[in-house]
C-alpha positions in Angstrom: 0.0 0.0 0.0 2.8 2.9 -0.3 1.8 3.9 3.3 5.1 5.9 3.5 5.7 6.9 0.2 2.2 8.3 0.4 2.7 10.1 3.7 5.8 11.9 2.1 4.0 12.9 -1.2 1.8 15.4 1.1 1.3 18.9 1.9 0.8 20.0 4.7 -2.4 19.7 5.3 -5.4 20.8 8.2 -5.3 17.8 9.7 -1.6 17.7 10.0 -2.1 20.6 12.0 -4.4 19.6 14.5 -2.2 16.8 14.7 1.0 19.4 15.3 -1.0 21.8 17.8 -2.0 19.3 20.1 1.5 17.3 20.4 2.5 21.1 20.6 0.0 21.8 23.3 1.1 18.5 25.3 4.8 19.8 25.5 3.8 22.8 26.5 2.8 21.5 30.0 6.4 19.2 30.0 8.2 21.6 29.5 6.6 24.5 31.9 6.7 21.6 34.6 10.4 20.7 33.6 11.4 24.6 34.9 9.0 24.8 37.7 11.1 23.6 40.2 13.8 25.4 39.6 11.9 28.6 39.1 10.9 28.1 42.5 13.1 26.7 44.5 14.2 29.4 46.7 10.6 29.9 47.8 10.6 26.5 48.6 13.9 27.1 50.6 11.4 29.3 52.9 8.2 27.2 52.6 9.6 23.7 53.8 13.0 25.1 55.2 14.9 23.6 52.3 18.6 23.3 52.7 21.5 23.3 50.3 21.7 19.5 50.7 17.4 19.2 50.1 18.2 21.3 46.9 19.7 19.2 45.4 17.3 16.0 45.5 14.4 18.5 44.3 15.8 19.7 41.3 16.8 16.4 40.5 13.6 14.2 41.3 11.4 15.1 38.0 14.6 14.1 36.4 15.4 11.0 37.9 12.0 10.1 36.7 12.4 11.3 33.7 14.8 9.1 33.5 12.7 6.1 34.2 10.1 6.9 32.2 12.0 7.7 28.6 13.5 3.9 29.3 10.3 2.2 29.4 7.8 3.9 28.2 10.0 5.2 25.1 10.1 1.4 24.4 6.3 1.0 24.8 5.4 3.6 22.1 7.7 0.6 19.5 5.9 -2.1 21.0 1.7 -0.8 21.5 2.0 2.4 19.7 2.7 6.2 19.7 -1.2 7.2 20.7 -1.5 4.8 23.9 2.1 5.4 25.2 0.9 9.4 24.5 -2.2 9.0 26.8 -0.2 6.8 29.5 2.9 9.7 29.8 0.0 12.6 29.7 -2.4 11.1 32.6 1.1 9.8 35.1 2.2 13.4 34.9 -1.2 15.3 35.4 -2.2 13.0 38.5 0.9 13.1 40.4 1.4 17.2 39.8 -1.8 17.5 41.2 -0.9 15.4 44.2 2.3 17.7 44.5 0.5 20.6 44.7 -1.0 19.3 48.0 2.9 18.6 49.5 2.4 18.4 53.7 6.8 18.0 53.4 9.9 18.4 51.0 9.8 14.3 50.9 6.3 14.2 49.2 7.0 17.0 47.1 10.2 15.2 45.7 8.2 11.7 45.7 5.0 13.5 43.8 7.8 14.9 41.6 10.0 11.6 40.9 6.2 10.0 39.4 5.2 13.0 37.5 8.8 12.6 36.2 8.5 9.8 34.4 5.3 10.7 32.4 7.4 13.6 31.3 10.2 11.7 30.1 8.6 9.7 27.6 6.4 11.7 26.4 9.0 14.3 24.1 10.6 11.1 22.5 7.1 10.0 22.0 6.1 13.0 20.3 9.7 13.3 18.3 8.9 9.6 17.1 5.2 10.3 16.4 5.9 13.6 14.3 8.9 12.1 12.3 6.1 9.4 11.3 3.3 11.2 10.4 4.6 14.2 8.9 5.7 14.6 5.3 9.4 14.6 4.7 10.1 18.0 3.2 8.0 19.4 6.1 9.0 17.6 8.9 11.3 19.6 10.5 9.4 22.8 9.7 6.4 21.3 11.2 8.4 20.0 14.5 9.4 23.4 15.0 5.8 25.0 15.2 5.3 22.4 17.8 7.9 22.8 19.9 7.7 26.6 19.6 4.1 25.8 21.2 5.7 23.9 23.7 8.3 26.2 24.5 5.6 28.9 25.5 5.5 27.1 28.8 8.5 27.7 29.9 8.3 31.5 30.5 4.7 30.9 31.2 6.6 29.2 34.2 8.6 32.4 34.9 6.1 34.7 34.8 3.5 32.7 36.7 6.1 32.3 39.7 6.6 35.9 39.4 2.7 36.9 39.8 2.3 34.2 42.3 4.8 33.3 44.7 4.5 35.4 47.9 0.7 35.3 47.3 -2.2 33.1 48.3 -4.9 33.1 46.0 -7.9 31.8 47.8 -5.8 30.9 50.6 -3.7 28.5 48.8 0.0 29.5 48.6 0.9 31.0 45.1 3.4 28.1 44.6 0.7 25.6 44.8 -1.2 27.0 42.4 1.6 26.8 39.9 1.3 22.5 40.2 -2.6 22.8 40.1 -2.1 25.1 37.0 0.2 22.3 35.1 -2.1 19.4 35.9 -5.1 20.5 35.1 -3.8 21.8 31.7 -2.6 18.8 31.4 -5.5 16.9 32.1 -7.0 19.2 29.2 -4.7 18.3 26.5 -5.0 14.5 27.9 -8.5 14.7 26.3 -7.6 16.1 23.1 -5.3 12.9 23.1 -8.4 10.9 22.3 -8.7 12.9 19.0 -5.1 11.6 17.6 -4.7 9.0 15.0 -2.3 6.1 15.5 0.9 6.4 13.4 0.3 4.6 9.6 3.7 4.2 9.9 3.9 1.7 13.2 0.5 0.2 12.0 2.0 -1.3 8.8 5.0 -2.3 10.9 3.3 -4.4 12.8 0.8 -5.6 9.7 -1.7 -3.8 10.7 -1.9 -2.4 6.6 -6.0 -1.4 6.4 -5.7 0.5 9.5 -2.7 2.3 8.3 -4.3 2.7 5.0 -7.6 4.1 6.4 -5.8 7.1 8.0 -3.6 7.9 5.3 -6.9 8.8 3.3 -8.3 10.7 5.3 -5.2 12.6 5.5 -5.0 12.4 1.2 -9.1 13.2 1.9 -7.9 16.5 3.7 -5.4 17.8 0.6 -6.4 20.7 -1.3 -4.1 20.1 -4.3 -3.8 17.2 -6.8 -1.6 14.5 -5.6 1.4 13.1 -7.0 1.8 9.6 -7.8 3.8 7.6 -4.5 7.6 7.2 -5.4 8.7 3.6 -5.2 9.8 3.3 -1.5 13.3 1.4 -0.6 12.3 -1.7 1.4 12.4 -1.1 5.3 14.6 -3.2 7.3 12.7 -6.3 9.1 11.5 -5.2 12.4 14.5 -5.8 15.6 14.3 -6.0 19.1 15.8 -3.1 21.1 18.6 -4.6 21.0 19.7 -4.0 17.5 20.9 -0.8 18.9 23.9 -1.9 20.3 25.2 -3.8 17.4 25.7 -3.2 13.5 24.5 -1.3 11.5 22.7 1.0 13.7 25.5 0.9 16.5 27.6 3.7 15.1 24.4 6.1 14.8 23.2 4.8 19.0 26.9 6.0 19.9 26.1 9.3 18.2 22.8 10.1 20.0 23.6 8.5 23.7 27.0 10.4 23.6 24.8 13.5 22.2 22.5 13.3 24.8 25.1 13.2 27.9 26.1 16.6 26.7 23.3 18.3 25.6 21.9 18.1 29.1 25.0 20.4 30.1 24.4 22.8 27.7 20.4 23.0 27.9 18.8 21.9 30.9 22.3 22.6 33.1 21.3 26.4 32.3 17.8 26.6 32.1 17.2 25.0 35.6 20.2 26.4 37.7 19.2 30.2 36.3 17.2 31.4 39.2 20.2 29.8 41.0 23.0 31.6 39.5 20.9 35.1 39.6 20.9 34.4 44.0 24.4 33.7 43.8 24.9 36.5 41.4 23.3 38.9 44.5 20.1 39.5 43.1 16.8 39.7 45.4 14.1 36.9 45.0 12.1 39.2 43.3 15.2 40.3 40.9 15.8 36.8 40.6 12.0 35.5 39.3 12.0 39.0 37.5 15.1 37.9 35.4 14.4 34.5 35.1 11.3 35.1 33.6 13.0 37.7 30.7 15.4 34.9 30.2 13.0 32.0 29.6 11.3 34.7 26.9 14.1 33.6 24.5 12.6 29.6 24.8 9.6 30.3 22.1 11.1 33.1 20.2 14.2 31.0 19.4 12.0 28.0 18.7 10.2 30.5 16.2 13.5 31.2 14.7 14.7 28.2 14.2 10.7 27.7 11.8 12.0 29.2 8.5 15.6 27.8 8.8 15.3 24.3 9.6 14.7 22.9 6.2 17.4 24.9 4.3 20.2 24.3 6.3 21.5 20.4 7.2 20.3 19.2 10.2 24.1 18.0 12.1 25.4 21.1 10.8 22.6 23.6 12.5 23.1 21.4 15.6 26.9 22.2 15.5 26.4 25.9 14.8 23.9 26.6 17.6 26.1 24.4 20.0 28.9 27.0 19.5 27.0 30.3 19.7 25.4 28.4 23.3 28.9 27.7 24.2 30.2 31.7 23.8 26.5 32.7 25.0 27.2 30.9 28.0 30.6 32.1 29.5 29.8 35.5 28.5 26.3 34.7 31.0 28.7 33.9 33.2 31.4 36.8 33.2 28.7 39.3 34.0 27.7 41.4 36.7 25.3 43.7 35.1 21.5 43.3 35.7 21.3 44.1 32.0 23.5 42.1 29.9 23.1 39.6 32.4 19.3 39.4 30.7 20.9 40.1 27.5 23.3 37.2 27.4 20.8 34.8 29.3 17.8 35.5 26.5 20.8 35.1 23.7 21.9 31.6 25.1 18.0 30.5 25.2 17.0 31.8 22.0 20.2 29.9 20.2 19.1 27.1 22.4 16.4 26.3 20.9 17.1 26.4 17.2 19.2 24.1 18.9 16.4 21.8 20.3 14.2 22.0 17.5 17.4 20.7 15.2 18.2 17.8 17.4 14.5 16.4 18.4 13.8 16.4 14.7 17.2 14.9 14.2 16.3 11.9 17.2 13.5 10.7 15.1 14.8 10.5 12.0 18.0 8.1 12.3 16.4 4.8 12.8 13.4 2.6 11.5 10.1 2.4 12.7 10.4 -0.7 14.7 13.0 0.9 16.6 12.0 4.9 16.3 11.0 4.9 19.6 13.0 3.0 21.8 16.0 4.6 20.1 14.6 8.2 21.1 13.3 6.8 24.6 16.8 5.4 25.0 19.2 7.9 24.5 16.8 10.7 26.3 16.9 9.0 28.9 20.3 9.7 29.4 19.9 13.4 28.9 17.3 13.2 31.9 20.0 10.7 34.1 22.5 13.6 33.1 20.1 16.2 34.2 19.5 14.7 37.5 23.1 14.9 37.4 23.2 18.4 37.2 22.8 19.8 40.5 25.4 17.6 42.3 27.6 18.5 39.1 27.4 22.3 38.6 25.8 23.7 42.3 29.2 22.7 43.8 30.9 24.0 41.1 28.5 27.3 41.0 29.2 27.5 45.2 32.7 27.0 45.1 34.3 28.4 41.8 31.5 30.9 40.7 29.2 31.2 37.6 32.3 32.1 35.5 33.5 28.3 35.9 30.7 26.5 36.0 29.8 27.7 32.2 33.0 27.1 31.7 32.3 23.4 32.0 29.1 23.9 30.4 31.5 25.6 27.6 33.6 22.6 26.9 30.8 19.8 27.4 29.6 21.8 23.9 32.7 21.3 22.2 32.3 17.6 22.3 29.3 17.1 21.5 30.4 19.8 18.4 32.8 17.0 17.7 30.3 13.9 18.3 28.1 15.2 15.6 30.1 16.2 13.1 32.0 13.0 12.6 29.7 10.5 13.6 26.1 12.1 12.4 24.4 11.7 9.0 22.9 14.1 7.2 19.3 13.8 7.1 17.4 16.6 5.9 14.7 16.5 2.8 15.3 12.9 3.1 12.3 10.3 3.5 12.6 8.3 7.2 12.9 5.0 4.8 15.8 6.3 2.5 17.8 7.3 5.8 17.2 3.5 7.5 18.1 1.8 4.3 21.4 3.7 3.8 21.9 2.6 6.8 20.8 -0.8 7.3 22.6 -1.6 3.0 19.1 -2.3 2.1 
């Protein structure tokens, strides 16, 4: 039946739209929840007497489960689909950051936390594996953009929030509280519009499930306003592998890549975006400086996910990875060098605008190196290492922060970026305009 030769052949269309706004709407509450705790941590510090040593666990509980999460439930989406694992990440997360919200102690916060975690990890390499299936070739990193630029509205929403309610108590509920309620019932939203998704046509025909496949791909062909092409002959996909394919040849090489990728990313991205409100206390600003600053910072989150919209097609994914890895890397030390309120804003909203035309490159990137059978687990994988890395973090960089300064600690953020410059640019394969069948045959000598 051509079911991916006729996905490819395309435009966008509606459909594919809805389909884009609601993944986009979904990361949107991931990624505002993935900053919360950072954002407020020194309230926290005040609320349940939170010590350097407490810190540490908090910031790193989501992550931790995170961690758990991308590992098995990445693996799920490959073995019962990309819509169920979707509705299973969604509904762990909104129930247990609705349960933190109602936190007697710091241990039941970072327990609530740890849970809510692991929806959250699985479900961006969920919706980087169900995008890369579903949406036409020539489009698809275009279209991954406008839904992570969505998603990347919740991370100032974050800032801002904590900024209008911490020190408040809104119907006599403290203003941090609020700020979990706020996530899970968004997310309990979105959890319904989940319903509305089609399964992938892609994993249906991998696991023979052909008339099922076929029926969605027209109504997708239904929803074009433009005469169709006829499908190009497609190369044949390699047999479906367990996960452990991965770790041997041919797909070894490109699992190297991505796992070493992911270690350093997490230095780079999260390792700024959650310590911020951090460095600006150890920096001398006031709590209300801090959120203030914070909150300009995270700004740069959806307008350099915007900016990345017209660019990601024309230039080769691995190469735009590489370019906004450097430009984080200067962005970063020159964060850390100043003292000014100003350019201290300046440099911050520079590193998180080049940050994510960074993001958007690589989560387009994650879903298009390996075959459907193993899209997911790949994705799962491998970001679950970012989040293990990210847990990391505080017990990495805090001591570093607290005992050399912000100056060295993006230093080491600095030179984590080189290598993983150096990862992708020998080991990565170019993958851009390219169907998701062409890139796994190359691969696999099919």
């Amino acid at each position: 039946m051509q079911i991916a030769s006729r996905l490819d052949r395309l435009p966008v269309t509606r459909r594919h739209r809805y389909f884009v706004a609601v993944v986009g709407v979904a990361t949107f509450f991931d990624l505002y929840d993935l900053f919360l705790a950072a954002t407020i941590s020194t309230v926290l510090t005040k609320e349940f007497g939170v010590t350097a040593d407490l810190l540490k666990p908090l910031i790193a509980s989501a992550f931790v489960g995170a961690f758990v999460g991308a590992v098995f439930l990445g693996r799920l989406a490959d073995r019962l689909g990309r819509r169920r694992a979707f509705l299973l990440t969604l509904g762990i997360y909104s129930v247990f950051t609705l349960l933190g919200a109602f936190s007697t102690d710091v241990w039941m916060l970072v327990a609530c936390r740890f849970v809510a975690g692991i929806g959250i990890g699985a479900e961006l390499p969920v919706a980087d594996a169900y995008l890369a299936d579903l949406l036409p070739a020539r489009a698809r990193g275009r279209a991954t953009a406008w839904a992570y630029t969505i998603g990347f509205c919740g991370v100032p929403a974050a800032g801002f929030l904590a900024r209008a309610l911490v020190g408040h108590s809104p119907l006599g509920i403290d203003g941090w509280r609020w700020l979990f309620v706020i996530g899970a019932l968004g997310a309990a939203i979105v959890w319904g519009l989940r319903f509305t998704l089609p399964e992938s046509p892609r994993w249906l025909a991998s696991r023979g499930r052909e008339k099922e496949a076929d029926e969605i791909v027209r109504r997708l062909e239904a929803s074009a306003t433009q005469p169709l092409a006829e499908p190009e002959p497609e190369p044949p996909a390699p047999e479906p592998v367990r996960a452990s394919a991965l770790l041997r040849p041919p797909w070894f090489r490109r699992t190297a890549m991505l796992y070493v990728f992911q270690l350093l990313q997490s230095f780079g991205y999260y390792g700024f975006g959650s310590l911020v409100p951090i460095v600006f206390a150890a920096k001398g600003f006031s709590l209300v400086n801090s959120l203030t600053f914070s909150a300009l910072t995270f700004l740069g989150y959806p307008i350099g996910s915007a900016l990345s919209i017209p660019i990601i097609e024309r230039v080769e994914r691995k190469w735009l990875i590489v370019a906004s890895a450097a430009g984080m890397a200067v962005f970063g030390l020159a964060f850390g060098y100043s003292t000014s309120g100003v350019l201290i804003a300046v440099f911050g909203f520079c590193y998180t605008a080049l940050s994510n035309v960074f993001s958007n490159a690589f989560h387009t990137y994650q879903g298009e190196l390996f075959p459907t059978s193993l899209r997911g687990t790949a994705a799962g994988s491998a970001y679950a290492l970012s989040r293990l890395a990210t847990a990391a973090m505080p017990f990495i960089l805090l001591p570093v922060l607290q005992g050399a300064g912000p100056t060295t600690m993006y230093g080491v953020v600095a030179a984590a970026m080189v290598l993983l410059i150096i990862d992708v640019a020998i080991l990565g394969p170019r993958t851009t305009g390219k169907s998701l069948e062409t890139i796994a045959a190359r691969t696999s000598g099919a």
